[in-house]
PDB file of the backbone (N, CA, C, O) and the ligand in Angstrom, with CONECT records:
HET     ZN  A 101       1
ATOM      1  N   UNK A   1     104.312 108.082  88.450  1.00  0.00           N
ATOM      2  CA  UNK A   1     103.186 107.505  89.148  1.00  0.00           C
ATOM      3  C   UNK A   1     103.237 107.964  90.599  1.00  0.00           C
ATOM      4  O   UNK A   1     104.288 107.966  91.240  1.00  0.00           O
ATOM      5  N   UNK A   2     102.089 108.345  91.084  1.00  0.00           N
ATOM      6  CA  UNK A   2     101.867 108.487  92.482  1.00  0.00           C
ATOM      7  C   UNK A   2     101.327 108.041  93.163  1.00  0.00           C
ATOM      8  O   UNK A   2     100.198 107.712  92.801  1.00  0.00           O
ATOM      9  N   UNK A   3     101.711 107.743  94.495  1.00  0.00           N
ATOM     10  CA  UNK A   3     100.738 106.262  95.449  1.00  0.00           C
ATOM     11  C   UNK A   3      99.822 107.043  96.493  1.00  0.00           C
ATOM     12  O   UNK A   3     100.513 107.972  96.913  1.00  0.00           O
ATOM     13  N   UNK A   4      98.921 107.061  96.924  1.00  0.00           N
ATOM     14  CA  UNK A   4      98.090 108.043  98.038  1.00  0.00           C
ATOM     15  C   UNK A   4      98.577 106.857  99.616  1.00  0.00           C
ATOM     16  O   UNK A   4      97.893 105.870  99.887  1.00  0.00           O
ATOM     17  N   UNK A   5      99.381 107.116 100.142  1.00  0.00           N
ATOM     18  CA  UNK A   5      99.527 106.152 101.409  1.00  0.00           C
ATOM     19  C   UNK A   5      98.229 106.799 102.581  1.00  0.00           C
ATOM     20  O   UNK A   5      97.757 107.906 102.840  1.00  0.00           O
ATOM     21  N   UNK A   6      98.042 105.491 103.017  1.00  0.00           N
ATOM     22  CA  UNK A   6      96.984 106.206 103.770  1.00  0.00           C
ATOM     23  C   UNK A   6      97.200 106.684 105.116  1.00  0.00           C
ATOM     24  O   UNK A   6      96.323 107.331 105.689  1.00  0.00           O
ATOM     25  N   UNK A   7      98.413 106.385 105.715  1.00  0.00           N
ATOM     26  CA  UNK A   7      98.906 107.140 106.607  1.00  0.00           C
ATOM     27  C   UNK A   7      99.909 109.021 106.409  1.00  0.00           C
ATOM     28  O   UNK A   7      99.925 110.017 107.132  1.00  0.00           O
ATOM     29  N   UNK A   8     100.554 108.700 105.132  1.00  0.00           N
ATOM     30  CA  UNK A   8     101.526 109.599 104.751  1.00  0.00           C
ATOM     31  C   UNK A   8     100.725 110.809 104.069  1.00  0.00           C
ATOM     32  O   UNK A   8     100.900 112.014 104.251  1.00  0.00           O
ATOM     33  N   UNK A   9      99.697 110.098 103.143  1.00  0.00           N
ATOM     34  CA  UNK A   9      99.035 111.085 101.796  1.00  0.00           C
ATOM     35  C   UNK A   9      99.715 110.401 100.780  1.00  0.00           C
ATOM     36  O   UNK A   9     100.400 109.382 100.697  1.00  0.00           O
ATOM     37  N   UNK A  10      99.177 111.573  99.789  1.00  0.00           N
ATOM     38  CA  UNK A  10      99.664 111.195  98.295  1.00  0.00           C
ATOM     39  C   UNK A  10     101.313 111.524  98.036  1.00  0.00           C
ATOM     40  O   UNK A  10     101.744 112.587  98.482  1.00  0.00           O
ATOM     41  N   UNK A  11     102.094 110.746  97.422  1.00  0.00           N
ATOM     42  CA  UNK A  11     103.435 110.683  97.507  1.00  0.00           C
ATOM     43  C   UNK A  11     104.148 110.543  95.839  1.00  0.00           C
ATOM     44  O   UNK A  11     103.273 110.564  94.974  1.00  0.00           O
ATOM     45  N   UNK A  12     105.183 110.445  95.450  1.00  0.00           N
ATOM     46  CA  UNK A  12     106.060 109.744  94.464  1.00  0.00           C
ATOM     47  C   UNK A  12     106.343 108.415  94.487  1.00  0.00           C
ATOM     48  O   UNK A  12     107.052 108.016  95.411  1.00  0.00           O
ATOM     49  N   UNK A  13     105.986 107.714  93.756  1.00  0.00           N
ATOM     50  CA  UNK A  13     106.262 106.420  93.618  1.00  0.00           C
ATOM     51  C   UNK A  13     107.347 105.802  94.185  1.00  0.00           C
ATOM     52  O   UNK A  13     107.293 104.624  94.538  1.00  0.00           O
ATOM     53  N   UNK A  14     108.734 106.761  94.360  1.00  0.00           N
ATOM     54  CA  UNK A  14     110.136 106.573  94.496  1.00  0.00           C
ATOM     55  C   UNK A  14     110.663 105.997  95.752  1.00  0.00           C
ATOM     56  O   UNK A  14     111.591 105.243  96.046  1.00  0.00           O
ATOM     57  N   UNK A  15     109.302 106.921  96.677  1.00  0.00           N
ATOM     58  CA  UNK A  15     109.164 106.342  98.148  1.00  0.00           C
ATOM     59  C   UNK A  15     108.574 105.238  98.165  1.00  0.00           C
ATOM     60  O   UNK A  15     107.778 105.094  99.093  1.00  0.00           O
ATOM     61  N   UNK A  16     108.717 104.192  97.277  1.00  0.00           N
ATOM     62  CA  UNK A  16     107.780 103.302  97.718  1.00  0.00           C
ATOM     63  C   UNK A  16     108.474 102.210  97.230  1.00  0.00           C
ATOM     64  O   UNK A  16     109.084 102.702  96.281  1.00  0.00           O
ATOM     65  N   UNK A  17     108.878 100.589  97.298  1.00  0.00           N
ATOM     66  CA  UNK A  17     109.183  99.672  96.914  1.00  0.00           C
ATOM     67  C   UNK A  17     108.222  98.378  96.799  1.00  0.00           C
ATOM     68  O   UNK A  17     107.661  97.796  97.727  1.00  0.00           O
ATOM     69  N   UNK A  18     108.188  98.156  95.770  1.00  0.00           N
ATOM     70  CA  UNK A  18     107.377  96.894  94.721  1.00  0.00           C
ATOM     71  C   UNK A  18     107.833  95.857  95.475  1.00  0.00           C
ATOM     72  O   UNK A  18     109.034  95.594  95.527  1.00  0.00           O
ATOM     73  N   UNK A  19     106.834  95.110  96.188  1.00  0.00           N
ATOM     74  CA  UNK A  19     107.091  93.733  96.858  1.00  0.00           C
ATOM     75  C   UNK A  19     106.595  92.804  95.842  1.00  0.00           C
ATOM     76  O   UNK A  19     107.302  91.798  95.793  1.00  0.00           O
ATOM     77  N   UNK A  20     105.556  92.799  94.961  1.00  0.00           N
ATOM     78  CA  UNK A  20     105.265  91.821  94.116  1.00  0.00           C
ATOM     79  C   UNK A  20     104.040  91.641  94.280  1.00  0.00           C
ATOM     80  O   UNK A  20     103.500  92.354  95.126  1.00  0.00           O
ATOM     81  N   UNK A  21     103.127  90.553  93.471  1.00  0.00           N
ATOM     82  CA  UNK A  21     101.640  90.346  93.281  1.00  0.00           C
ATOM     83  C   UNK A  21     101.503  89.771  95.014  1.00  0.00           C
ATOM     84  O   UNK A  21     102.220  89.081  95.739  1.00  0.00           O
ATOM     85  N   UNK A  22     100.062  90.541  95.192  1.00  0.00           N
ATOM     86  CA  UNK A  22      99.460  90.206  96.704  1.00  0.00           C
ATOM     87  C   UNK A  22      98.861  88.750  96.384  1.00  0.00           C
ATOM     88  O   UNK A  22      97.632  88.700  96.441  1.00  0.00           O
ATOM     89  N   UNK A  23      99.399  87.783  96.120  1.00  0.00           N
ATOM     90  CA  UNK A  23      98.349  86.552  95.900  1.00  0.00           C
ATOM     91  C   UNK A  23      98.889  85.462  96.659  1.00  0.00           C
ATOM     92  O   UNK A  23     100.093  85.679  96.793  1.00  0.00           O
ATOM     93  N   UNK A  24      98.572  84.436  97.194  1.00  0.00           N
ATOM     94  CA  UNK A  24      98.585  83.196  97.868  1.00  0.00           C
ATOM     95  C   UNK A  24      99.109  82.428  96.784  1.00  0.00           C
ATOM     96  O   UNK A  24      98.510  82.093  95.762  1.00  0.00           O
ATOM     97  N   UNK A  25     100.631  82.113  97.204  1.00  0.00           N
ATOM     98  CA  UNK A  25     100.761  80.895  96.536  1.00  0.00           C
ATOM     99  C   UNK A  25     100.890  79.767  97.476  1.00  0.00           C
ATOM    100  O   UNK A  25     100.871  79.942  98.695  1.00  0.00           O
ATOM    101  N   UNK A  26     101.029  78.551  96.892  1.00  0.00           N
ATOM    102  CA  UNK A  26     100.956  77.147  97.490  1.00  0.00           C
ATOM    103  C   UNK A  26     102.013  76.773  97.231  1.00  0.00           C
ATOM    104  O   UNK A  26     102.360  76.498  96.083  1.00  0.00           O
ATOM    105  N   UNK A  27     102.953  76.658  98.529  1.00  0.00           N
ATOM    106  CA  UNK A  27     104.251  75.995  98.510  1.00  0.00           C
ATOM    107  C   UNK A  27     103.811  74.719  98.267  1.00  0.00           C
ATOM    108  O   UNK A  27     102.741  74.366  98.764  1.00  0.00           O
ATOM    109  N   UNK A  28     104.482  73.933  97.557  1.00  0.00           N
ATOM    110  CA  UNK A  28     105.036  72.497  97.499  1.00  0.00           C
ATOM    111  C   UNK A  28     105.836  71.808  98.400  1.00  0.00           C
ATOM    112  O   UNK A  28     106.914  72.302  98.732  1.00  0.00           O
ATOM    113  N   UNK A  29     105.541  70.951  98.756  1.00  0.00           N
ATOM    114  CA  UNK A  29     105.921  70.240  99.339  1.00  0.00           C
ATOM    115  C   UNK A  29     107.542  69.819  99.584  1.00  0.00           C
ATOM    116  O   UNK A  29     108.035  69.548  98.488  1.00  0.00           O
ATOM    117  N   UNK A  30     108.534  69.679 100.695  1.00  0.00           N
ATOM    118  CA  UNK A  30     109.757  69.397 100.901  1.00  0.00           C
ATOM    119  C   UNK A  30     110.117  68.214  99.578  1.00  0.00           C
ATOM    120  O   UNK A  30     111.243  68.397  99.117  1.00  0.00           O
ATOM    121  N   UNK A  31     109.417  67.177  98.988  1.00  0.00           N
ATOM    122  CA  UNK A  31     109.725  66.443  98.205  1.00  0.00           C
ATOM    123  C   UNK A  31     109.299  66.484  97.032  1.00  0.00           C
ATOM    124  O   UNK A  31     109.399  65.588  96.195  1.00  0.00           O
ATOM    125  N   UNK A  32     108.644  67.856  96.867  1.00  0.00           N
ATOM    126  CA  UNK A  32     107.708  67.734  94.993  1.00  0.00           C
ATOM    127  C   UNK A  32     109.239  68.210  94.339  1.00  0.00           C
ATOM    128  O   UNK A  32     110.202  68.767  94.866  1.00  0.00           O
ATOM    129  N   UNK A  33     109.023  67.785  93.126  1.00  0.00           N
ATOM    130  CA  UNK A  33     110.121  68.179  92.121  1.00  0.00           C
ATOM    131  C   UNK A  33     110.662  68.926  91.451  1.00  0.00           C
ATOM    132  O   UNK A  33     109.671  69.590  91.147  1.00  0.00           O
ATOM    133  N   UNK A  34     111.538  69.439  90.889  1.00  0.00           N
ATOM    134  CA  UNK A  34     112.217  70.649  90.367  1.00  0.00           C
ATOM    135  C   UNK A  34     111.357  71.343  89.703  1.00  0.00           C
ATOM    136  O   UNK A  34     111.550  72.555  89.610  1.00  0.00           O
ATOM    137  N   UNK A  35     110.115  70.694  89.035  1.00  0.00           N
ATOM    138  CA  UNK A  35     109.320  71.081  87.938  1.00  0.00           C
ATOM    139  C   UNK A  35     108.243  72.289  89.035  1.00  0.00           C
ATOM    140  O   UNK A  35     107.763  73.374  88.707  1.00  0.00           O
ATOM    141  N   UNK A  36     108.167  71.652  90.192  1.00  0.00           N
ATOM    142  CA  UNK A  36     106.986  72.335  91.188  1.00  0.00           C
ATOM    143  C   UNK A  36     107.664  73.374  91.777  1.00  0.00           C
ATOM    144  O   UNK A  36     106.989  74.296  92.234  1.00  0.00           O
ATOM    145  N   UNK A  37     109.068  73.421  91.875  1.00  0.00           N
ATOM    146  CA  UNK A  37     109.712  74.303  92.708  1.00  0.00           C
ATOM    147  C   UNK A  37     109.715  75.323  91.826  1.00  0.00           C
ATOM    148  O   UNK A  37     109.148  76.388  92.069  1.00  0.00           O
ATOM    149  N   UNK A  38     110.552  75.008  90.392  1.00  0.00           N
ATOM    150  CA  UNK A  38     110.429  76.228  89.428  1.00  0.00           C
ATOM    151  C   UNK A  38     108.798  77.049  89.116  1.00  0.00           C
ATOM    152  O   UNK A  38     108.615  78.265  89.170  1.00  0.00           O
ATOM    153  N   UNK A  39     108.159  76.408  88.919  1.00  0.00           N
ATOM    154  CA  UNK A  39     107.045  76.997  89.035  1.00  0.00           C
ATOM    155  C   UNK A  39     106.639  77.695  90.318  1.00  0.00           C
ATOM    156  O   UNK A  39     106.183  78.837  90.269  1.00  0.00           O
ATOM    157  N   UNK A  40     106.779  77.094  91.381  1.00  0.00           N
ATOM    158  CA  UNK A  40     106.165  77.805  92.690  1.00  0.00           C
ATOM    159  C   UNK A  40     107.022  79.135  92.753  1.00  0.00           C
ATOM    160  O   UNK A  40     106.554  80.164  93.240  1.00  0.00           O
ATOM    161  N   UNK A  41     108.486  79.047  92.157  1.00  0.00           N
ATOM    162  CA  UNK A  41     109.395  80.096  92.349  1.00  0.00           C
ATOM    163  C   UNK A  41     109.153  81.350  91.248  1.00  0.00           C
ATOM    164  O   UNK A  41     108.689  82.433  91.604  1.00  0.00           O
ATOM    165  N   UNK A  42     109.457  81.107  90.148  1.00  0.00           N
ATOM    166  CA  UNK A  42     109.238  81.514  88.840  1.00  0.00           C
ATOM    167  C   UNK A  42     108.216  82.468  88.046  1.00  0.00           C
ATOM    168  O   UNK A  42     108.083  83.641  87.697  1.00  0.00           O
ATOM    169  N   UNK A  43     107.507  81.077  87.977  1.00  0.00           N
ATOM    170  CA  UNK A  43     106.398  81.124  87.176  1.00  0.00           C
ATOM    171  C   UNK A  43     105.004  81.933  87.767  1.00  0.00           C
ATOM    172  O   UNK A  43     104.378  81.465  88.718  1.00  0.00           O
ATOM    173  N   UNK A  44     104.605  83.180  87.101  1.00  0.00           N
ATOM    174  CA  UNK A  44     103.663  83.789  87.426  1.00  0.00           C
ATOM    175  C   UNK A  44     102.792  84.237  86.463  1.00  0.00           C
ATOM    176  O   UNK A  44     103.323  84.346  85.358  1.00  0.00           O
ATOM    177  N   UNK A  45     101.061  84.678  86.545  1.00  0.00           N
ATOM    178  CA  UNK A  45     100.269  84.847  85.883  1.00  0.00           C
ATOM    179  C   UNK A  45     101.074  86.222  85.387  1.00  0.00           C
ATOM    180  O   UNK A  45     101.917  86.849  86.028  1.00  0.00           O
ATOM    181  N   UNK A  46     100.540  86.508  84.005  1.00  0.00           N
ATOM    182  CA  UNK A  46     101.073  87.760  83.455  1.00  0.00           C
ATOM    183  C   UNK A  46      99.669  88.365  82.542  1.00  0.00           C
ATOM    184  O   UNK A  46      99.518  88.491  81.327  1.00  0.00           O
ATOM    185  N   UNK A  47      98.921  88.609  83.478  1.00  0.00           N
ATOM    186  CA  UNK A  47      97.767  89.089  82.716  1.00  0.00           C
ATOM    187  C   UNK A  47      97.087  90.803  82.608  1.00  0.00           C
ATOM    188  O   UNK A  47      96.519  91.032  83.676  1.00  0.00           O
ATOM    189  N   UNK A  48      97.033  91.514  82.050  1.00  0.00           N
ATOM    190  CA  UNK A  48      96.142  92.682  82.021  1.00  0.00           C
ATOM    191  C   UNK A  48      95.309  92.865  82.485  1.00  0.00           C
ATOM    192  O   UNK A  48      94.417  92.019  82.541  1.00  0.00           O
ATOM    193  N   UNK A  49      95.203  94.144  83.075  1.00  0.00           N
ATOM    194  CA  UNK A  49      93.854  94.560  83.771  1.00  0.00           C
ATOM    195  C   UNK A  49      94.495  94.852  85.198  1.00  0.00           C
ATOM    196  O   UNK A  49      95.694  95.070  85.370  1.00  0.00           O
ATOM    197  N   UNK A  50      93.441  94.824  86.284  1.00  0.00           N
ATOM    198  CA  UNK A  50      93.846  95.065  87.661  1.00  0.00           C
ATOM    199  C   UNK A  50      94.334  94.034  88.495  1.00  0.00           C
ATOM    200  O   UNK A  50      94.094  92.827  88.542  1.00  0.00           O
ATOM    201  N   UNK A  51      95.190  94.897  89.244  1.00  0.00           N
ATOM    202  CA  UNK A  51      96.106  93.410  89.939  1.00  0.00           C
ATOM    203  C   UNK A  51      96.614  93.992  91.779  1.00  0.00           C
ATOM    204  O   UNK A  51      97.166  95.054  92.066  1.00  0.00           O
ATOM    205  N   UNK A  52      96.195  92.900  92.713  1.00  0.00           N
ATOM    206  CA  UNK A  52      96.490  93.554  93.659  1.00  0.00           C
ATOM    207  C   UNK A  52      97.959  93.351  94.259  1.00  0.00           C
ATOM    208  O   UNK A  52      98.411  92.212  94.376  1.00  0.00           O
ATOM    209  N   UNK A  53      98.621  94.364  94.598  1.00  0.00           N
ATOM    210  CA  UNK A  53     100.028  94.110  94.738  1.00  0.00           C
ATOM    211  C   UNK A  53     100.316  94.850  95.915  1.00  0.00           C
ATOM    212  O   UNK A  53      99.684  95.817  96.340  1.00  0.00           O
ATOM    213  N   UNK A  54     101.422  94.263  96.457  1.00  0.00           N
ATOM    214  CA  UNK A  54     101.977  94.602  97.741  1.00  0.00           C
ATOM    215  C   UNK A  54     103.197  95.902  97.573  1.00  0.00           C
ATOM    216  O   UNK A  54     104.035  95.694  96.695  1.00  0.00           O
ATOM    217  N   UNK A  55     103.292  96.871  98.160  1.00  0.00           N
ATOM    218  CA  UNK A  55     104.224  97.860  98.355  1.00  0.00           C
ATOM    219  C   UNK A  55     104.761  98.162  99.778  1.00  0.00           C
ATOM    220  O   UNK A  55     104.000  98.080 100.742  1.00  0.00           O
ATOM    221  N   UNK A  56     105.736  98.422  99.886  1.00  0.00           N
ATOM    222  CA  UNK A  56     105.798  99.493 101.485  1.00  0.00           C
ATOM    223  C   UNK A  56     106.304 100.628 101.352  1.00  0.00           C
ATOM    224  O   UNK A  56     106.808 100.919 100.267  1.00  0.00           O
ATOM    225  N   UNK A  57     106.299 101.258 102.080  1.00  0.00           N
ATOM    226  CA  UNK A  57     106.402 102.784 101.689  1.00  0.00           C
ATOM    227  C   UNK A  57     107.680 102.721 102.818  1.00  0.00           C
ATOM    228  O   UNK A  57     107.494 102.670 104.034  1.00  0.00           O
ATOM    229  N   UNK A  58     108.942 102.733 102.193  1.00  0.00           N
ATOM    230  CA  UNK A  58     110.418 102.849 102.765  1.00  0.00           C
ATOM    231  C   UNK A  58     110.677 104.145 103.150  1.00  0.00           C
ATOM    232  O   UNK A  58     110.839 104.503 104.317  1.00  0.00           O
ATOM    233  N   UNK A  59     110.715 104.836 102.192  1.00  0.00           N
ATOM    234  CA  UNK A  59     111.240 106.514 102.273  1.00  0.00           C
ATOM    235  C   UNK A  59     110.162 107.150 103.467  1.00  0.00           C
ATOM    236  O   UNK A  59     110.320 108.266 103.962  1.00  0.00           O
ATOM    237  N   UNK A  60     109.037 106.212 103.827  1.00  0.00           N
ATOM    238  CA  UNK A  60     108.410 107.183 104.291  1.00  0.00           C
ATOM    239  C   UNK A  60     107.843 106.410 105.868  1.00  0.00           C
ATOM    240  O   UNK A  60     108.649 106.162 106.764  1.00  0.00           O
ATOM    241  N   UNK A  61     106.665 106.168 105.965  1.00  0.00           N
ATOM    242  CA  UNK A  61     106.328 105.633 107.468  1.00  0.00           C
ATOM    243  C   UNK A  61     106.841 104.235 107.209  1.00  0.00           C
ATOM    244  O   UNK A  61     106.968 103.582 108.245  1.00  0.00           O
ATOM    245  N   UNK A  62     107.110 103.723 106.297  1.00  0.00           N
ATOM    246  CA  UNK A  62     107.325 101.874 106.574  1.00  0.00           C
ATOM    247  C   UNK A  62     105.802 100.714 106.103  1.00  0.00           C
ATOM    248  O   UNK A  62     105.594  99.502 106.041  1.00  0.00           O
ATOM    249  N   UNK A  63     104.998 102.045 105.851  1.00  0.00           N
ATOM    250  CA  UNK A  63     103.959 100.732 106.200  1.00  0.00           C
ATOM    251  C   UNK A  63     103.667  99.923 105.003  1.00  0.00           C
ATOM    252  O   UNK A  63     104.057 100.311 103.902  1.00  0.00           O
ATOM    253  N   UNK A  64     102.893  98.635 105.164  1.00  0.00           N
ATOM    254  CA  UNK A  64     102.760  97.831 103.862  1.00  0.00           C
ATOM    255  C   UNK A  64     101.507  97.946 103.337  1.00  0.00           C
ATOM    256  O   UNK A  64     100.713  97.279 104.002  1.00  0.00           O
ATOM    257  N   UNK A  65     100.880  98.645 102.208  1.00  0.00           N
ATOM    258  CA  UNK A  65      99.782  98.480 101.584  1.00  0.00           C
ATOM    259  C   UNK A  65     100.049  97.726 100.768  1.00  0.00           C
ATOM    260  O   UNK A  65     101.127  97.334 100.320  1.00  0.00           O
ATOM    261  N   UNK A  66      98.344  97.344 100.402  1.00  0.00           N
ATOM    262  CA  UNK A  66      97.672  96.580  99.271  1.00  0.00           C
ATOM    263  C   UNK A  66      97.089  97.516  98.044  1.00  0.00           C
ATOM    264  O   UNK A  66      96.130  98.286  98.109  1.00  0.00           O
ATOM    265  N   UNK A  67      97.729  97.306  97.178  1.00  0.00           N
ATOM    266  CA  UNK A  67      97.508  98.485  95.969  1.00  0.00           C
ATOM    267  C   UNK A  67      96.802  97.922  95.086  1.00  0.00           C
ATOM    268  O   UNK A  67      97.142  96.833  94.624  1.00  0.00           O
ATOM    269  N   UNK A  68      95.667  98.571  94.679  1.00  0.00           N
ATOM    270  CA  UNK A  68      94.888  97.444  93.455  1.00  0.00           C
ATOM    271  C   UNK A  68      95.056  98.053  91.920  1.00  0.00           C
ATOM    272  O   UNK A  68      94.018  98.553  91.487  1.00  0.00           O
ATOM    273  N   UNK A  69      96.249  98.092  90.991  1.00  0.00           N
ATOM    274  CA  UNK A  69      96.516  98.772  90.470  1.00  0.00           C
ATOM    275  C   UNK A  69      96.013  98.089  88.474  1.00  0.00           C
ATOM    276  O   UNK A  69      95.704  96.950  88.122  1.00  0.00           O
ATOM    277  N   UNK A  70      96.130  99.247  87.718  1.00  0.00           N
ATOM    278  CA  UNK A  70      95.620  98.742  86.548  1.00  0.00           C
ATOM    279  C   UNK A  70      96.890  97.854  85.705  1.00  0.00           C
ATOM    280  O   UNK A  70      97.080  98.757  84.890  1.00  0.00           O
ATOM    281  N   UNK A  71      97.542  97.160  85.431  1.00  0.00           N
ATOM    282  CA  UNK A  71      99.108  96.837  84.840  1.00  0.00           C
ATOM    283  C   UNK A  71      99.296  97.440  83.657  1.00  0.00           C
ATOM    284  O   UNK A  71     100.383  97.941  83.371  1.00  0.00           O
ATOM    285  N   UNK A  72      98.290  97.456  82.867  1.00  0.00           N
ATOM    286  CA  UNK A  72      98.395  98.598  82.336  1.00  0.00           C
ATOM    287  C   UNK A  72      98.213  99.690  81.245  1.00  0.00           C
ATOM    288  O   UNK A  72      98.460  99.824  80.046  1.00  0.00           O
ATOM    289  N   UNK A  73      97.629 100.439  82.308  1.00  0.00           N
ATOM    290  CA  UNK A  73      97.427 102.035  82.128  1.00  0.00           C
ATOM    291  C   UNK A  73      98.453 102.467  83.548  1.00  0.00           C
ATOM    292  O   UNK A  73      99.272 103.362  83.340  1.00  0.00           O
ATOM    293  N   UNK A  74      98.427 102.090  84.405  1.00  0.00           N
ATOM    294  CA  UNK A  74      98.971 102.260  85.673  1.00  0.00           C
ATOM    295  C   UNK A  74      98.158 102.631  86.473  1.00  0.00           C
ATOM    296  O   UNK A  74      98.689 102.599  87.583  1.00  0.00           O
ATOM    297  N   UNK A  75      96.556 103.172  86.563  1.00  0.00           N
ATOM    298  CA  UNK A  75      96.090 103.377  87.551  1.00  0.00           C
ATOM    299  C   UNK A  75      95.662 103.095  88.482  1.00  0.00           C
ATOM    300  O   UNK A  75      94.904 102.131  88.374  1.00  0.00           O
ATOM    301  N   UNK A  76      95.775 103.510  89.525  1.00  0.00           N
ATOM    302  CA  UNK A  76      95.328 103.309  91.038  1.00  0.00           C
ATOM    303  C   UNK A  76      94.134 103.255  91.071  1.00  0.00           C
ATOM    304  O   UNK A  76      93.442 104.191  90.669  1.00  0.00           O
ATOM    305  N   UNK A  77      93.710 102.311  91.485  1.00  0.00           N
ATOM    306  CA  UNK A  77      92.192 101.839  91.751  1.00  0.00           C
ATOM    307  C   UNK A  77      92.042 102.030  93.490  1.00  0.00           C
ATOM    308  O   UNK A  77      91.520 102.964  94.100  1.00  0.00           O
ATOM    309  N   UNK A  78      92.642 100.896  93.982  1.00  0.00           N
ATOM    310  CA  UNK A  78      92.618 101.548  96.004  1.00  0.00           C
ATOM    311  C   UNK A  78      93.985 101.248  96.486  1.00  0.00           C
ATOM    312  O   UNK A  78      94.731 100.390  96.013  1.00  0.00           O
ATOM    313  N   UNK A  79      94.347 102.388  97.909  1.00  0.00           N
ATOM    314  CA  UNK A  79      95.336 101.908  98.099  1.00  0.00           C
ATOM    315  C   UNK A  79      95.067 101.522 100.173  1.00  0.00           C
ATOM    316  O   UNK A  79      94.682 102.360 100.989  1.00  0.00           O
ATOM    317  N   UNK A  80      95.312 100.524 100.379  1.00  0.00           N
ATOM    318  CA  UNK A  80      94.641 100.177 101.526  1.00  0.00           C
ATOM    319  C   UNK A  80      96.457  99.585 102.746  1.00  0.00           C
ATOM    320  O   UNK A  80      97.534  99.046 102.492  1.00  0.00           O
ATOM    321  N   UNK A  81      95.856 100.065 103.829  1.00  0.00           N
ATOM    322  CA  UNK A  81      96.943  99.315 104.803  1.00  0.00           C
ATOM    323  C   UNK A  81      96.851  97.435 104.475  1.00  0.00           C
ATOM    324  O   UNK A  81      95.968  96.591 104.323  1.00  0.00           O
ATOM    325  N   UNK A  82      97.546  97.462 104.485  1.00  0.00           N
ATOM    326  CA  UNK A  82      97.847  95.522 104.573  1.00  0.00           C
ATOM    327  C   UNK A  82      97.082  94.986 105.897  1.00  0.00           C
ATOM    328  O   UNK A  82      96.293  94.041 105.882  1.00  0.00           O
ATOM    329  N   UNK A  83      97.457  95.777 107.106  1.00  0.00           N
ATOM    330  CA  UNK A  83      97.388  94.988 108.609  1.00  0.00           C
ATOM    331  C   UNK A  83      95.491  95.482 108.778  1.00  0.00           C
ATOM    332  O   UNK A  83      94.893  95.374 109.849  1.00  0.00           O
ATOM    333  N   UNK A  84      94.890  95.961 107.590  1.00  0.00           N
ATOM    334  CA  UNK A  84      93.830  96.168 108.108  1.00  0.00           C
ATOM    335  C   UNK A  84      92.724  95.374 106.915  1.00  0.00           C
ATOM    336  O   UNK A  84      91.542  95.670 106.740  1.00  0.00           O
ATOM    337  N   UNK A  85      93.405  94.451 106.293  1.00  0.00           N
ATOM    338  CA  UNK A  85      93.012  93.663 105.699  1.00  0.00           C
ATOM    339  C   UNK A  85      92.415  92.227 106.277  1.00  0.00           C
ATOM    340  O   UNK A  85      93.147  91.393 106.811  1.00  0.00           O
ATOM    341  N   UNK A  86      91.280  92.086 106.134  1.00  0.00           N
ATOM    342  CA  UNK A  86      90.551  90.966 106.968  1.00  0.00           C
ATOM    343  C   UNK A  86      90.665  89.335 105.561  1.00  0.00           C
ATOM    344  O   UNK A  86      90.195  89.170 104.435  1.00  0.00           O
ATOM    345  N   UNK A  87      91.448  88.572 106.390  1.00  0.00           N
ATOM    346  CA  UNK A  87      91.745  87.210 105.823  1.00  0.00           C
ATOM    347  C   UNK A  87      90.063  86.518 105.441  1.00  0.00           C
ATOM    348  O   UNK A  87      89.955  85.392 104.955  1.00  0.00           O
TER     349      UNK A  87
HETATM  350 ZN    ZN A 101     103.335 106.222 104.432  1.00  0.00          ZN2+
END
């Protein structure tokens, strides 16, 4: 698989490290229960199709994109800077 960084270009995957799904989770609270923690920790959607996920590109400039990738076929749909992502 190859990632197109948008500072670097198109690269090897190898340079790049998997931070995990780009999604908002909702910490629980200092007193919710083992059941909320395991889940908040754990437990994640496992679904097909496209998924936006966080990478940084180590081997190479450092920076953190947002990858919107297929889970799978593997393809790259967009690959965007993180810090230029509007909340
Ligand atoms: Zn780069």
């Amino acid at each position: 698989m190859r990632l197109h960084c948008p500072i670097c270009g198109e690269r090897d995957r190898r340079e790049f490290y998997y931070q995990g799904a780009a999604v908002m989770l909702e910490r629980p609270g200092p007193d919710a229960g083992a059941a909320a923690w395991d889940d908040y920790l754990h437990l994640r959607d496992n679904t097909a199709g496209d998924l936006d996920e966080l990478w940084s590109h180590d081997a190479g400039c450092g920076a953190w994109l947002r990858v919107t990738r297929n889970v799978s076929t593997h393809e790259i749909k967009t690959v965007v800077l993180a810090r230029e992502i509007k909340r």
